[in-house]
Kinemage of the C-alpha trace (Angstrom):
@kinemage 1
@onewidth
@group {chain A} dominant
@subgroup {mainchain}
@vectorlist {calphas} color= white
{ca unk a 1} P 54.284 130.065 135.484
{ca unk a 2} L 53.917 129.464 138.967
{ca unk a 3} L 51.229 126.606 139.733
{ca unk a 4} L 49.389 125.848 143.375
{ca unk a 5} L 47.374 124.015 144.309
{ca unk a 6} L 44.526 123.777 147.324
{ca unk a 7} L 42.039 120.841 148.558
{ca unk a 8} L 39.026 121.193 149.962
{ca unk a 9} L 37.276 118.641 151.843
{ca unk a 10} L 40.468 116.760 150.522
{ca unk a 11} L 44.151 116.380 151.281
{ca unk a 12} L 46.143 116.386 148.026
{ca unk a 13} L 48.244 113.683 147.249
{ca unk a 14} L 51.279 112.856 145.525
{ca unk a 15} L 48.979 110.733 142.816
{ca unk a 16} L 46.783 113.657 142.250
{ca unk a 17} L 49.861 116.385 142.326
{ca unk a 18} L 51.253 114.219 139.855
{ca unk a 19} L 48.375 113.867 137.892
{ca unk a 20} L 47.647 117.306 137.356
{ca unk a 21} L 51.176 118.198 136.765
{ca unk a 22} L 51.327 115.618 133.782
{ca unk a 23} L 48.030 117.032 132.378
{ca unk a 24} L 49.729 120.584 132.883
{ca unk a 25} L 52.459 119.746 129.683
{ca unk a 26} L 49.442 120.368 127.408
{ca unk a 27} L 49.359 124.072 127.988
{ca unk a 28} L 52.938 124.323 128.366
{ca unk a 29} L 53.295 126.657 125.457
{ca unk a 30} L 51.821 129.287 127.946
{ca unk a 31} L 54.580 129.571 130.194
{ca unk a 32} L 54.825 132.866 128.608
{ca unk a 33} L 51.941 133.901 129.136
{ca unk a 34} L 50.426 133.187 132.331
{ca unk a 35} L 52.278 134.298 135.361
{ca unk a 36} L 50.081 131.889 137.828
{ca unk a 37} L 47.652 129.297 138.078
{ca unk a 38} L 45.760 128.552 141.339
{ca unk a 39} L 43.680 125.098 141.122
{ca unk a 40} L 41.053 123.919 144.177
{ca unk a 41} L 39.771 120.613 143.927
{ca unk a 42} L 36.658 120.370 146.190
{ca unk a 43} L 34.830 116.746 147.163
{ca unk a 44} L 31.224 118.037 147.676
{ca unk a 45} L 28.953 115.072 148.308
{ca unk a 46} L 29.213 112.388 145.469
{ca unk a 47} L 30.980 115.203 143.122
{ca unk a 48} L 34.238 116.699 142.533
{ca unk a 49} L 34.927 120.221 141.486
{ca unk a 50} L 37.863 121.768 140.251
{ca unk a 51} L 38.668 124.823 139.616
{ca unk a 52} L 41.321 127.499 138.225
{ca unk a 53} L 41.836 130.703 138.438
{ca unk a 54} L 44.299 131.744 135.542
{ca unk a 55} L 45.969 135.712 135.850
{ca unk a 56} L 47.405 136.187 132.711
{ca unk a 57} L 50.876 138.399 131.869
{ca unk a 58} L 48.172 141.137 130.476
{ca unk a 59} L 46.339 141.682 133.693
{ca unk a 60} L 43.008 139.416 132.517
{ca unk a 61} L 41.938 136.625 134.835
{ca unk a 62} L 39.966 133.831 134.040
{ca unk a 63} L 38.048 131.697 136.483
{ca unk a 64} L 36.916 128.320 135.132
{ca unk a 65} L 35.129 125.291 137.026
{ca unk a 66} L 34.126 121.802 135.660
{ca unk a 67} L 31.784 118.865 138.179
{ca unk a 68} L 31.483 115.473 137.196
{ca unk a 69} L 32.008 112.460 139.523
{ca unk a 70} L 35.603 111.524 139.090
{ca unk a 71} L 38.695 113.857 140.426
{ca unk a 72} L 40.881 112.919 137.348
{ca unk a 73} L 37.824 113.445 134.282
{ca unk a 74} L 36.912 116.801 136.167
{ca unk a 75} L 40.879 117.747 135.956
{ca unk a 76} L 40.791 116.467 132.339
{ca unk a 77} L 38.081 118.470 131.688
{ca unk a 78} L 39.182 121.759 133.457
{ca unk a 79} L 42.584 121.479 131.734
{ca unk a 80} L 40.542 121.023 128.248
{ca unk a 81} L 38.881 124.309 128.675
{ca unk a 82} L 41.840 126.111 130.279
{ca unk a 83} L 43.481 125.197 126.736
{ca unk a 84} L 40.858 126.366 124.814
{ca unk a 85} L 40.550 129.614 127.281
{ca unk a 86} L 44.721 130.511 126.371
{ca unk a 87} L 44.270 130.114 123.109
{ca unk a 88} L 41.221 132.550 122.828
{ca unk a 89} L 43.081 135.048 125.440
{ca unk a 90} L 46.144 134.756 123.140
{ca unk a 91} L 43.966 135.262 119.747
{ca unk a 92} L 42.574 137.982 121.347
{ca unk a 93} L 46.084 139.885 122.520
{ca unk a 94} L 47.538 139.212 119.095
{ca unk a 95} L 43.990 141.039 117.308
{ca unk a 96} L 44.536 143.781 119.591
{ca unk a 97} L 47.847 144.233 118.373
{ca unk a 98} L 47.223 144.822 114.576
């Protein structure tokens, strides 16, 4: 799973990098199963928005976003839902199998 990672309005840093990577080991069962995951963590105003784009091995792509007002609870967040996202795109894949 390749990850990367873009800023705008903000320059990434080796805290944040860091952070996201550690919150990353929660979907780390996915390896298989996504073959990228582009993140863009935007400072608009007072809020910060981050994003992901997951492209799964299948060919779907999800595109999730969360806001709030802290960088590391919208990454929280975002990684929350990205886990809850994999596990519905694997549930999914497996159905279609049967």
């Amino acid at each position: 799973m390749r990850v990367d990672i873009k800023g705008v309005h903000y320059q990434i840093t080796d805290v944040t990098r860091e952070f996201l990577n550690s919150k990353l080991e929660k979907v780390a069962y996915a390896d298989d199963y996504i073959v990228d995951l582009l993140f863009t963590l935007t400072k608009d105003n007072s809020d910060w928005v981050a994003e992901v784009n997951a492209n799964f091995r299948w060919g779907v792509s999800a595109h999730l976003k969360e806001a709030t007002f802290n960088l590391h609870e919208s990454i929280e967040k975002l990684i929350d839902r990205l886990d809850q996202k994999i596990r519905k795109e694997k549930d999914k894949k497996r159905d279609s199998h049967r």
